[in-house]
FIDOFI-232719 format. One line per field, with one value per residue: x, y, z of N, C-alpha, C in turn; residue in one letter. Coordinates in steps of 0.001 Angstrom, whole numbers, plus 500000, padded with zeros to 6 digits. Example, Ala and Ser with C-alpha at 12.3 -4.5 7.8 and 13.67 -1.06 7.14 Angstrom:
BEGIN
n.x	c(513190|512850)
n.y	c(494310|497750)
n.z	c(507800|507080)
ca.x	c(512300|513670)
ca.y	c(495500|498940)
ca.z	c(507800|507140)
c.x	c(513200|512900)
c.y	c(496700|500030)
c.z	c(507800|507870)
residu	c(A|S)
END
This chain:
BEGIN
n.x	c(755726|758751|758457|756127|753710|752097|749376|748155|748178|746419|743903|743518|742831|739984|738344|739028|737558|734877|734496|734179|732055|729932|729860|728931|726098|724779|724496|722804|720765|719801|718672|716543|715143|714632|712953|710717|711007|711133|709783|707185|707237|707749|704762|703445|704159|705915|707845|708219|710474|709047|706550|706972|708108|706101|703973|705665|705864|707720|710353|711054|713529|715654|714678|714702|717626|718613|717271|718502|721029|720764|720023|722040|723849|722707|720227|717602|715581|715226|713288|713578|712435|712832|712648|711191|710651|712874|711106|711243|711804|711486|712441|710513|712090|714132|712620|711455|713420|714595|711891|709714|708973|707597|708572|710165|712851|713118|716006|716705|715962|718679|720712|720872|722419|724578|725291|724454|726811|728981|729103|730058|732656|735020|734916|735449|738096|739564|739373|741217|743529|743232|742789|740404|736770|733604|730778|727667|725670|725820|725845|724528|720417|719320|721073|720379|717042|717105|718582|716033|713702|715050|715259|712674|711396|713000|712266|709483|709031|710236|710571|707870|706535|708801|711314|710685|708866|710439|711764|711345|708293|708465|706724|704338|705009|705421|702926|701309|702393|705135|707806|709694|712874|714566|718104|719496|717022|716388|714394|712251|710701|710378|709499|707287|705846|705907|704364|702082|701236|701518|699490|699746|702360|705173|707448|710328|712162|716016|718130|720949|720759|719226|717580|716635|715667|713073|711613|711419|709285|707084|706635|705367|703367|701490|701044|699592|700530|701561|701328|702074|704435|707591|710295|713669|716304|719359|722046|721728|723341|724088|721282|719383|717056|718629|716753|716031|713601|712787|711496|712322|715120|716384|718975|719927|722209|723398|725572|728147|728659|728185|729240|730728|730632|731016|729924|727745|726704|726575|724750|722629|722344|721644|719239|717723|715290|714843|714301|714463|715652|717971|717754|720110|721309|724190|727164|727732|730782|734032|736276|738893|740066|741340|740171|737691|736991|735346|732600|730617|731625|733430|731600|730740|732947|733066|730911|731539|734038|733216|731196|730552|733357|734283|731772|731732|734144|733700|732003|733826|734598|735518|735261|735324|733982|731967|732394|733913|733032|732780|731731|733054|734383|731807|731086|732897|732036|729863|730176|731788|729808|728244|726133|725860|724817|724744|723136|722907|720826|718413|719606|718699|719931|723260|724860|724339|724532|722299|721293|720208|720101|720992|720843)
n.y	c(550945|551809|555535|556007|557986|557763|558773|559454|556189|555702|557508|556827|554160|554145|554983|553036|551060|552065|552333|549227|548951|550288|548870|546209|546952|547799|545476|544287|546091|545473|542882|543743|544933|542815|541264|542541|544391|546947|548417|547469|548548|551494|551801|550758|551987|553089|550348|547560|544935|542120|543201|543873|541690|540035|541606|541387|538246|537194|535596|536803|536805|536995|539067|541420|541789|542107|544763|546181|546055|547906|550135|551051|551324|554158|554082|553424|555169|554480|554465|554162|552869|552676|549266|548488|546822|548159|550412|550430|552908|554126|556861|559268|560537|559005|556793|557424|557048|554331|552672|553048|552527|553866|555983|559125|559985|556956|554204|551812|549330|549166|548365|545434|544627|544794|542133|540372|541033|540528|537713|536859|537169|535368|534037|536552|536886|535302|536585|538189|536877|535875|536963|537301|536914|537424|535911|537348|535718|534107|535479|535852|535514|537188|539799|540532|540747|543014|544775|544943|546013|547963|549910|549747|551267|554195|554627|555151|557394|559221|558520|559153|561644|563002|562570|562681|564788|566778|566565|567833|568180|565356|563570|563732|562662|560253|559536|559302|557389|556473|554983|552778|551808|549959|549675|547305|546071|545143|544587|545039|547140|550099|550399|548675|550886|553006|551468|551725|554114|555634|554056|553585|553188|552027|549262|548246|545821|545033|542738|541407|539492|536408|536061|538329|539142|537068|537951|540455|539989|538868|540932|542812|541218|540304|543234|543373|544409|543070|543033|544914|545734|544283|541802|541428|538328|539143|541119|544730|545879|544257|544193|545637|547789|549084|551219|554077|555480|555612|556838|557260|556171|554405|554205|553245|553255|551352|551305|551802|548659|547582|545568|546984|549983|551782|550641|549806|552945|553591|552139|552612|555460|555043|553741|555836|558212|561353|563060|562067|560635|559852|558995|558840|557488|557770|557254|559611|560408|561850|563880|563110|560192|559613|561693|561034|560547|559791|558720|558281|557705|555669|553808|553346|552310|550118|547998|548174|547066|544541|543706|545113|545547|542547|541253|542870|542243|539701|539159|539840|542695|546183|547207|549969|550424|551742|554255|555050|556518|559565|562975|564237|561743|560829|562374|562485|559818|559519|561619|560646|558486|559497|561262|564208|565980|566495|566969|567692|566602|567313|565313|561955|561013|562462|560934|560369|561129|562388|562382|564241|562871|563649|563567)
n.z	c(233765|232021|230798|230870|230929|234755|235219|232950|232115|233974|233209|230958|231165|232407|230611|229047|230471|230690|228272|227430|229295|228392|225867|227364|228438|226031|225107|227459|226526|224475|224914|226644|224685|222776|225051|225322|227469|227706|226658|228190|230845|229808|229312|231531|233790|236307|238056|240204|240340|240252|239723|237408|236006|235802|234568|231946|231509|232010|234284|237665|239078|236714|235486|237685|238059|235702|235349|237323|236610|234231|235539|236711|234621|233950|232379|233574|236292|239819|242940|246596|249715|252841|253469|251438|248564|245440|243288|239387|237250|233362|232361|230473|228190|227759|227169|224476|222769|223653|223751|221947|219107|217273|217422|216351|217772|218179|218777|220090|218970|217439|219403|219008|216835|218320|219387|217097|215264|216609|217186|215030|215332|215323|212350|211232|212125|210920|208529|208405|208599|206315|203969|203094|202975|204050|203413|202611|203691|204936|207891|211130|210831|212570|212634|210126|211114|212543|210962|209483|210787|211900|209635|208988|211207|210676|207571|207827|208983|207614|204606|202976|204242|204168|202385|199607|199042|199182|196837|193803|191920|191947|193606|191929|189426|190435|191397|189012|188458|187667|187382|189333|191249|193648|194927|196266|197812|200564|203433|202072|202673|201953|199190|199243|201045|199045|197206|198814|198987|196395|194050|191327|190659|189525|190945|191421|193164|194205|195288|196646|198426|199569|201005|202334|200038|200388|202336|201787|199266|201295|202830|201093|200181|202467|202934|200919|198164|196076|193590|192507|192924|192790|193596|193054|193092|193307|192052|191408|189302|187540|186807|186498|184230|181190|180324|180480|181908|184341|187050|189897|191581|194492|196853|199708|201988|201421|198856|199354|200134|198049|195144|193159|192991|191213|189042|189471|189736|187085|185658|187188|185638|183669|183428|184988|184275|181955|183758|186145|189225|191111|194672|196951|200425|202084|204512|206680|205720|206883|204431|205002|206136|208559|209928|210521|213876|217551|219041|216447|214712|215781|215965|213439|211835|213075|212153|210014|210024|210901|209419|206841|205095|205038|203632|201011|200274|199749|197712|195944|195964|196454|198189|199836|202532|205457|205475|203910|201473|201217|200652|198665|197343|196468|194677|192633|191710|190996|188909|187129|186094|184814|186303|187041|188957|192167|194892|198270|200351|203797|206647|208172|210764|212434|211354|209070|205279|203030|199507|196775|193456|190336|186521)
ca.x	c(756552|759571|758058|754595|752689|750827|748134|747737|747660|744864|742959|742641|742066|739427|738407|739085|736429|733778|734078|733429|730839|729256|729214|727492|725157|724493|723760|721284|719298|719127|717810|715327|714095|713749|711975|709483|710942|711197|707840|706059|707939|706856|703317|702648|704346|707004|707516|708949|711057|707853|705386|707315|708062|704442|703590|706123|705341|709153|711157|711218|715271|716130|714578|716090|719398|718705|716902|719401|722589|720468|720297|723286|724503|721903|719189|716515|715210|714669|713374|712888|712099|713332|712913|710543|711238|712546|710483|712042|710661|712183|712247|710131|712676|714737|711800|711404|714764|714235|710886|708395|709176|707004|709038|711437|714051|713857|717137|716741|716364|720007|721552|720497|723530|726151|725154|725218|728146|730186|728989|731054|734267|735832|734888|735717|739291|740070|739290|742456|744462|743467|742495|739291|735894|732468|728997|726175|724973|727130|725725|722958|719502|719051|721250|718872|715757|717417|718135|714626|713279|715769|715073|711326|711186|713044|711678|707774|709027|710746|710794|706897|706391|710156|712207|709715|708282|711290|712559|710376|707738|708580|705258|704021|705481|705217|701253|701471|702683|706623|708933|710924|713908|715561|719401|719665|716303|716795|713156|711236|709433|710908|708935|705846|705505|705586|703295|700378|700713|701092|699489|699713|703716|705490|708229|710848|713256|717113|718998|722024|720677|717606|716631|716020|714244|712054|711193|710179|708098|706266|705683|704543|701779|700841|700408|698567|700815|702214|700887|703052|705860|708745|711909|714167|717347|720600|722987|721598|724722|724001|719847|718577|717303|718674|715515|715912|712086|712598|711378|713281|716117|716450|720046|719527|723201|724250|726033|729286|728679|727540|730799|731396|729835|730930|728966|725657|725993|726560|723734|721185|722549|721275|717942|716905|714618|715666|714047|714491|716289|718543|717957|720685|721865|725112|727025|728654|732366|735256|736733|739944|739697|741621|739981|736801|736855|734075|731795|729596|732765|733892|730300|730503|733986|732906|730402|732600|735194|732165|730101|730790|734324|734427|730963|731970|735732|733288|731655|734982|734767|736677|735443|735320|733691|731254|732666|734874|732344|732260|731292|734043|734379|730789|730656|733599|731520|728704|730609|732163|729585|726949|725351|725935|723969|724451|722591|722917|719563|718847|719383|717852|721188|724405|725695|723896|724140|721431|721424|719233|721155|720182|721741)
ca.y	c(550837|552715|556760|555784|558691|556885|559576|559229|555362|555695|557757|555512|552885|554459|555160|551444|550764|552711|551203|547543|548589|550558|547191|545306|547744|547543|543590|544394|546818|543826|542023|544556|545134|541427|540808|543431|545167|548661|548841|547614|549410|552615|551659|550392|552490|552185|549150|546677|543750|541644|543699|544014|540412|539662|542264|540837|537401|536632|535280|538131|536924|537393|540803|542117|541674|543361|546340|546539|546550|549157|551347|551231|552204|555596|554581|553718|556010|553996|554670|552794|553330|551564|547665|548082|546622|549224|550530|551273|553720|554566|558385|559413|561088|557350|555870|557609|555930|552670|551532|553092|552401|554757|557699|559489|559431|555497|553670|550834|548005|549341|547430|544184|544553|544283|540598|539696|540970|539847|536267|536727|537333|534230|534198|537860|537546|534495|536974|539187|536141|535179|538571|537120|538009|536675|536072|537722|534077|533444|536404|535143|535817|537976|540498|541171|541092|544278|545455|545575|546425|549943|550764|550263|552767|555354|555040|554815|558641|560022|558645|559555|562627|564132|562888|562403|565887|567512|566547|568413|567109|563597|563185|563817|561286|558815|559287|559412|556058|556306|553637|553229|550942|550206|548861|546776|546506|544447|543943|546168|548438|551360|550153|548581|552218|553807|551053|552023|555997|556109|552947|553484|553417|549961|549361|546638|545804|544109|542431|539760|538202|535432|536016|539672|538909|536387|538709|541778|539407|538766|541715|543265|540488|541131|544785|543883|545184|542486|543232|546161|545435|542851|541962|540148|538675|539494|542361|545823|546735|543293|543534|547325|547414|550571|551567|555795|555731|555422|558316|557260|555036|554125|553239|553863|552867|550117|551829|551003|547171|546907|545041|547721|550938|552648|549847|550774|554054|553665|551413|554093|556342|554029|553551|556889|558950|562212|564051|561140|560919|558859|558689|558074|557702|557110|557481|560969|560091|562875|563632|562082|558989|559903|562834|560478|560550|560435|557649|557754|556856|554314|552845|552898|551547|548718|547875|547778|545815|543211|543662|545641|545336|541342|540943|543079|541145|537506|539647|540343|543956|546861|547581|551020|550593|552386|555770|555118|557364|560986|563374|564456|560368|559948|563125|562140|558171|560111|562569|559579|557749|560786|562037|565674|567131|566116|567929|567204|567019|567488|563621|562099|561746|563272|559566|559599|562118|561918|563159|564203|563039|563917|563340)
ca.z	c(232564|231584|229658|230855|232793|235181|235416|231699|231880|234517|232872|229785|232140|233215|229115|228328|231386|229999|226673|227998|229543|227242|225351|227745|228443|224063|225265|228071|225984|222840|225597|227229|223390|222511|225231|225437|228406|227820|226584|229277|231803|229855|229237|232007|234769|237050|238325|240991|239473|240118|238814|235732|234834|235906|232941|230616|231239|232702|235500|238382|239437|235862|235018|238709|237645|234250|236007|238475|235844|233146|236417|236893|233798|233758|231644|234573|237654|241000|244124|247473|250992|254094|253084|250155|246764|244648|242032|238953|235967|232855|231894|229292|226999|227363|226555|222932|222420|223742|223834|220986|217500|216200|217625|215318|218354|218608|218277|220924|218301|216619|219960|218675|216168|218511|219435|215923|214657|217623|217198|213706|215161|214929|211062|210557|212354|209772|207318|208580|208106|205171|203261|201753|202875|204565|202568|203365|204011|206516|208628|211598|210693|213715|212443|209331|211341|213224|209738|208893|211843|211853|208321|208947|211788|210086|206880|208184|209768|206394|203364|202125|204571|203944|201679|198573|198833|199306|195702|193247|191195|192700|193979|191233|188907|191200|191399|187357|187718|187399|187315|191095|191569|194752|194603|198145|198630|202270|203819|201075|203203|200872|198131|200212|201107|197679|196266|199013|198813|194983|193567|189602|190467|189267|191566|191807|194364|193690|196364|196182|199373|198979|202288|201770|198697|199929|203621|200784|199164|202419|203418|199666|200063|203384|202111|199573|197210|195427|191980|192026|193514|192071|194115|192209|193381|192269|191449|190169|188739|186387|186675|186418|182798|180389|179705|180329|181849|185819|187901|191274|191899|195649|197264|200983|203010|200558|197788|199974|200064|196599|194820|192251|193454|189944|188190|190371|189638|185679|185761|187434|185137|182105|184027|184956|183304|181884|184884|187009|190600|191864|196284|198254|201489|202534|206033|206219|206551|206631|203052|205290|206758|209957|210851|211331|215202|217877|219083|216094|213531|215857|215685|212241|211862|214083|211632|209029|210373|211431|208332|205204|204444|204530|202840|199961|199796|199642|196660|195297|195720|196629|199978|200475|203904|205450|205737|202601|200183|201878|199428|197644|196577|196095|193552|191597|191146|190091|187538|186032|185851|183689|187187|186753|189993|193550|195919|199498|201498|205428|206557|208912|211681|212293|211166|207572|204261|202102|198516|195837|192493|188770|185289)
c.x	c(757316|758875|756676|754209|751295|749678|747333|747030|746135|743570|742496|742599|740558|738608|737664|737689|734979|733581|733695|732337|729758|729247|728477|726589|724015|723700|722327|720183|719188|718548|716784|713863|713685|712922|710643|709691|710644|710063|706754|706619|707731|705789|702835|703238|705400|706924|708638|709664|709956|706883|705740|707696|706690|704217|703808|706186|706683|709418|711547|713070|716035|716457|715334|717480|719774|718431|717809|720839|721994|720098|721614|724065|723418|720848|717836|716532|714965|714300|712935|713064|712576|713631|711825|711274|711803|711930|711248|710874|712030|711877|711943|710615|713759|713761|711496|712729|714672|712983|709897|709178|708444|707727|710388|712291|714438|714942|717292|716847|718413|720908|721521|722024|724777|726161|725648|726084|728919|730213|729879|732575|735350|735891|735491|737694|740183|740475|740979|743897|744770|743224|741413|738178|735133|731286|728371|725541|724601|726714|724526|721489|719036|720044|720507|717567|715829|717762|716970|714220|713440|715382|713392|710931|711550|712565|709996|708204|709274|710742|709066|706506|707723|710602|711457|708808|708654|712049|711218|709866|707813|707733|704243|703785|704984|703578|700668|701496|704220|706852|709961|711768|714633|716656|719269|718300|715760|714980|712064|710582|709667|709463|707451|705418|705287|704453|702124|700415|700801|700914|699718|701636|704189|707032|709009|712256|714555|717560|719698|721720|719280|717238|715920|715198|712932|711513|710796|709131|707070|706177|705019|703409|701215|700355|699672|698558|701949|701937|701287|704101|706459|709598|712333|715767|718504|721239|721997|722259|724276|722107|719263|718232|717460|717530|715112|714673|712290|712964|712224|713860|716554|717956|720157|720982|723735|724657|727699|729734|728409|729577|731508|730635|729831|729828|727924|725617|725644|725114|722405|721530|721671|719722|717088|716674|715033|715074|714111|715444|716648|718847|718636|721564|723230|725605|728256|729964|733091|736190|738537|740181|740358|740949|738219|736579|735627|733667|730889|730475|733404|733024|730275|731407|733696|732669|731068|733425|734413|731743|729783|731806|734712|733029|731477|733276|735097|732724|732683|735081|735660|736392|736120|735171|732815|731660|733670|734221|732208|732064|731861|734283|733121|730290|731156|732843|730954|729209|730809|730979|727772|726369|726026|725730|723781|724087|722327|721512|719759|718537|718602|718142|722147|724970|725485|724211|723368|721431|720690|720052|720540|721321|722770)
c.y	c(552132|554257|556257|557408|558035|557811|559024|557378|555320|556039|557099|554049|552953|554460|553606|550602|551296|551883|550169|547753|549317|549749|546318|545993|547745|546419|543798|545310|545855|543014|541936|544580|544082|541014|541514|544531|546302|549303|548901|547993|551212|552743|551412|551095|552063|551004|548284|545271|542397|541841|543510|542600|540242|540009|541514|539678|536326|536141|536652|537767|537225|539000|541735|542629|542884|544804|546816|547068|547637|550500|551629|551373|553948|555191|554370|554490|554491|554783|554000|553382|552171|550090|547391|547545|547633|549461|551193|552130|553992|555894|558523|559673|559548|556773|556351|557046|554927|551769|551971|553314|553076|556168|558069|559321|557952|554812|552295|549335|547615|548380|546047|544238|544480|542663|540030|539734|540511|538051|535970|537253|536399|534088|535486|538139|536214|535426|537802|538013|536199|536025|538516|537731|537131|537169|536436|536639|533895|534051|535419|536314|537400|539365|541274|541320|542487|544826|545921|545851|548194|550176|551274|551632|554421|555843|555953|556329|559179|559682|559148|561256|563416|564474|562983|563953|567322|567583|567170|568082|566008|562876|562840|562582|560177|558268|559094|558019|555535|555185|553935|551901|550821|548792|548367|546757|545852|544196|544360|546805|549594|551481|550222|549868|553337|553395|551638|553750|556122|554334|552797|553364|551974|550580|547868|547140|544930|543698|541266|538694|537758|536159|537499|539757|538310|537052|540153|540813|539015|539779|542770|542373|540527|542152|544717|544263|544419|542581|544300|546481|544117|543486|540843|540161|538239|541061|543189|546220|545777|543846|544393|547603|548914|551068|552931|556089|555825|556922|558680|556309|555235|553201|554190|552898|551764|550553|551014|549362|546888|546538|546147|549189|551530|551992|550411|552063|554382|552998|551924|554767|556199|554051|554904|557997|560583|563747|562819|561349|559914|559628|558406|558345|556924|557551|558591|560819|561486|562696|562512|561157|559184|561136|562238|560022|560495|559113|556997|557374|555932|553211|551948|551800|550008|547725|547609|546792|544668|542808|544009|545715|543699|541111|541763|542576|540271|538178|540213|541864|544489|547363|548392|550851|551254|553773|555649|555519|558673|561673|563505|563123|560188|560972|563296|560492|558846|561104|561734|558393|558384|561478|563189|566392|566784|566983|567505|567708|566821|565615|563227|561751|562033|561624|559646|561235|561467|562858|562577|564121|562521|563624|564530)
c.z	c(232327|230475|229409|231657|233353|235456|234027|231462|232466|233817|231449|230203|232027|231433|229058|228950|230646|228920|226705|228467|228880|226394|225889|227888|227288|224681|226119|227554|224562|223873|225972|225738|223552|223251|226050|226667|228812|227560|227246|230479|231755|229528|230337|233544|235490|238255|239388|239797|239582|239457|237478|235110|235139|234352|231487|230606|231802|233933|236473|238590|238153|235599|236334|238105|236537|234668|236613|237138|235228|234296|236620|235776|233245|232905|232574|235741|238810|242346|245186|248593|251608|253412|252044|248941|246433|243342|240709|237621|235000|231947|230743|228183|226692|226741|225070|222629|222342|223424|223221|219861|216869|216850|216960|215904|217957|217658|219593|220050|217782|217761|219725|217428|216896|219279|218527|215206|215916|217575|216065|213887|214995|212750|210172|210919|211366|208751|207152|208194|206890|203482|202247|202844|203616|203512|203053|204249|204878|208003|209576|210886|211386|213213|211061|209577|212074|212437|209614|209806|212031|210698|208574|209496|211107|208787|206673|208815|208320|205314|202433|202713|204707|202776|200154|197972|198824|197809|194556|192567|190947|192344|193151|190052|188934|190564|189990|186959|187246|187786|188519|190668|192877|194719|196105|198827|200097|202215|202948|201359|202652|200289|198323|200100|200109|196913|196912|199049|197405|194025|191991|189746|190470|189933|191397|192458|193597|195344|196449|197290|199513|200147|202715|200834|199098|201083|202786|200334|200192|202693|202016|199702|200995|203707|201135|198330|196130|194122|191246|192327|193186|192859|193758|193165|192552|192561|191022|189434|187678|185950|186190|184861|182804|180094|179896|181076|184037|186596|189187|191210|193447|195827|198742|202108|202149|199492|198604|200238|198879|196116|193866|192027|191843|188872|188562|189742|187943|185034|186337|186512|184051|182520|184170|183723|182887|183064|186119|188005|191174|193804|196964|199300|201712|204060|205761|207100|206073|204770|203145|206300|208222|210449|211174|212943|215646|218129|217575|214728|214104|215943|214311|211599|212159|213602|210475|208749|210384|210145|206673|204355|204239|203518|201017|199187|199388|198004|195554|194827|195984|197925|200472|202154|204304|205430|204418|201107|201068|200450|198517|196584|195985|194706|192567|191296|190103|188537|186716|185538|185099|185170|187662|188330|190844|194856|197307|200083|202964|205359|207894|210872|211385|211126|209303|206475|203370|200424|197246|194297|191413|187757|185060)
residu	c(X|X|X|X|X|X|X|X|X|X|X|X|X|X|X|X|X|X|X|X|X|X|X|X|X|X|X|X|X|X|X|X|X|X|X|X|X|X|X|X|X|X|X|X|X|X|X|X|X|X|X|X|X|X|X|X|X|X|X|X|X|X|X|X|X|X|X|X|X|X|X|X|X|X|X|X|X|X|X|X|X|X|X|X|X|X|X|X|X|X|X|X|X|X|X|X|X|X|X|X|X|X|X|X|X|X|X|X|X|X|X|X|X|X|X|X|X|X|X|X|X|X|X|X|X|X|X|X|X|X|X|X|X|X|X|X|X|X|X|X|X|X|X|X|X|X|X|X|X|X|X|X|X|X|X|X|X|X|X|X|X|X|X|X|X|X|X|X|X|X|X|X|X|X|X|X|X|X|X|X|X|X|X|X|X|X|X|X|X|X|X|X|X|X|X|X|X|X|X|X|X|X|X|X|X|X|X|X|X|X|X|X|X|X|X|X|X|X|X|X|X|X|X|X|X|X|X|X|X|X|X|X|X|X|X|X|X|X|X|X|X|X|X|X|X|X|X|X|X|X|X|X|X|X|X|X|X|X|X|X|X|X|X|X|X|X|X|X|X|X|X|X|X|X|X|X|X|X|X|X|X|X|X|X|X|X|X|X|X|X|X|X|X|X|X|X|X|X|X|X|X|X|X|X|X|X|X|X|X|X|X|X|X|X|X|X|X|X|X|X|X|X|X|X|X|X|X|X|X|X|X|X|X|X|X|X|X|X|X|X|X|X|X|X|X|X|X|X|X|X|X|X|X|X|X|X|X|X|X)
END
């Protein structure tokens, strides 16, 4: 083409290549997770494509294939001799990534999200037509069980041994018996987790989607801890009572999907206590929206486009986006809306800011 340089096209050829397959790649590790792969590959040693479906209970011509492509994009070791099988292994520092959920690295479930938002592109590229929105509803299942799944892990690392003891006389409170709230509270393991380390603490969860509501309620009674824990659903911005008395207010990545973020925050404002603490995390975007660059803002973006800017349109919001609160936005909500004192804490990745915010 005419005022092309073909070096230049190549090399974002070469770009454009990568990127595809750094998407399928996403697919074969939602695959490896779901079906136990990565786990018993590092539990149980390295392994021939036999040995290892044996283990995991699979088809050996299947898992091949898979072993063979996730070598071939760098995340497994092989080695083989003359006409042996090859054995493959996957390197211990991959494997705190991929295949143990109790390790602060792991992020292997998080590929399970680009299945389910891609299955919503036909619904999500209507939306560009038609400039309305998608329901939570609407979303598959499977992309909220990889919700809860990621929150669990990282919470079950930070929120009782970090972030809780890091805010001052918190702990305290809590164990006193304070009043918690969490806005969005998705699978309720937040809460779960507050009711069994400080049990005198009355907690209740909000969340506009049933199916979040009724997956906290299951696991608050499977904990044991249903007699202190309420998740109601609905709006917090409508539900959160004024009542001045609440020690913590919990909004952990959903402040940006909520329909009227200023409402939420006017509405903690009303709620918390006059030493009370509003928790939250949002995703640390650039104060200007183009200078968000980088893999881990076009992740987020992605996400956006898939997930948080039509759900909050079906909610008739304003759909910021995910990166559409960086601080500067999120400390003018808070001014306007009485919260005086935003104090940025260490988060828990480059992707997230977390902040400690008072009256």
């Amino acid at each position: 083409m005419d005022g092309c340089d073909s070096t230049a096209v190549q090399a974002f050829a070469g770009r454009f290549l990568d990127d595809v397959s750094g998407g399928m790649t996403s697919v074969l590790v939602a695959l490896g997770d779901r079906l136990g792969l990565f786990r018993a590959l590092a539990d149980g040693g390295p392994a021939s494509s036999a040995e290892l479906a044996a283990r995991a209970g699979l088809d050996e011509r299947h898992v091949r294939e898979w072993l063979l492509g996730l070598l071939s994009a760098g995340y497994l070791d092989a080695r083989q001799q003359a006409v042996e099988e090859p054995v493959f292994s996957l390197p211990p520092e991959h494997a705190a990534v991929l295949a143990h959920d109790d390790s602060p690295f792991f992020l292997g479930g998080a590929a399970g999200l680009v299945p389910a938002l891609a299955a919503m592109l036909e619904p999500v590229a209507e939306t560009f037509r038609s400039g309305g929105g998608v329901p939570q509803e609407a979303y598959p299942e499977g992309l909220y069980r990889t919700m809860w799944r990621m929150s669990a892990s990282w919470l079950g690392t930070l929120l009782l041994p970090q972030w809780i003891p890091a805010i001052d006389g918190l702990a305290g409170r809590l164990a006193a018996g304070g009043r918690v709230a969490h806005l969005g509270s998705g699978g309720g393991h937040a809460l779960v987790l507050i009711a069994g380390a400080f049990p005198r603490a009355r907690c209740t969860g909000y969340d506009r989607l049933r199916l979040h509501v009724d997956r906290a309620r299951r696991e608050a009674a499977d904990a044991g801890v249903s007699d202190r824990v309420e998740f109601v659903h609905g709006d917090a911005a409508d539900l959160l009572p004024a009542t001045g008395d609440h020690a913590l207010v919990l909004a952990l990545d959903v402040l940006h999907d909520a329909p009227d973020p200023a409402a939420a925050l006017r509405a903690v404002r009303a709620a918390l206590a006059d030493d009370g603490v509003l928790l939250l995390l949002e995703s640390a975007g650039a104060e200007r929206a183009t200078d968000n660059r980088g893999a881990a803002a076009a992740l987020l973006y992605g996400a956006s486009v898939l997930y948080s800017v039509p759900v909050s349109l079906a909610a008739k919001g304003r759909a910021p986006g995910m990166l559409g609160l960086p601080a500067g936005e999120l400390r003018r909500l808070c001014h306007d809306a009485g919260l005086r004192s935003v104090r940025r804490l260490p988060a828990p990745t480059p992707l997230n800011a977390l902040y400690e915010i008072r009256h």
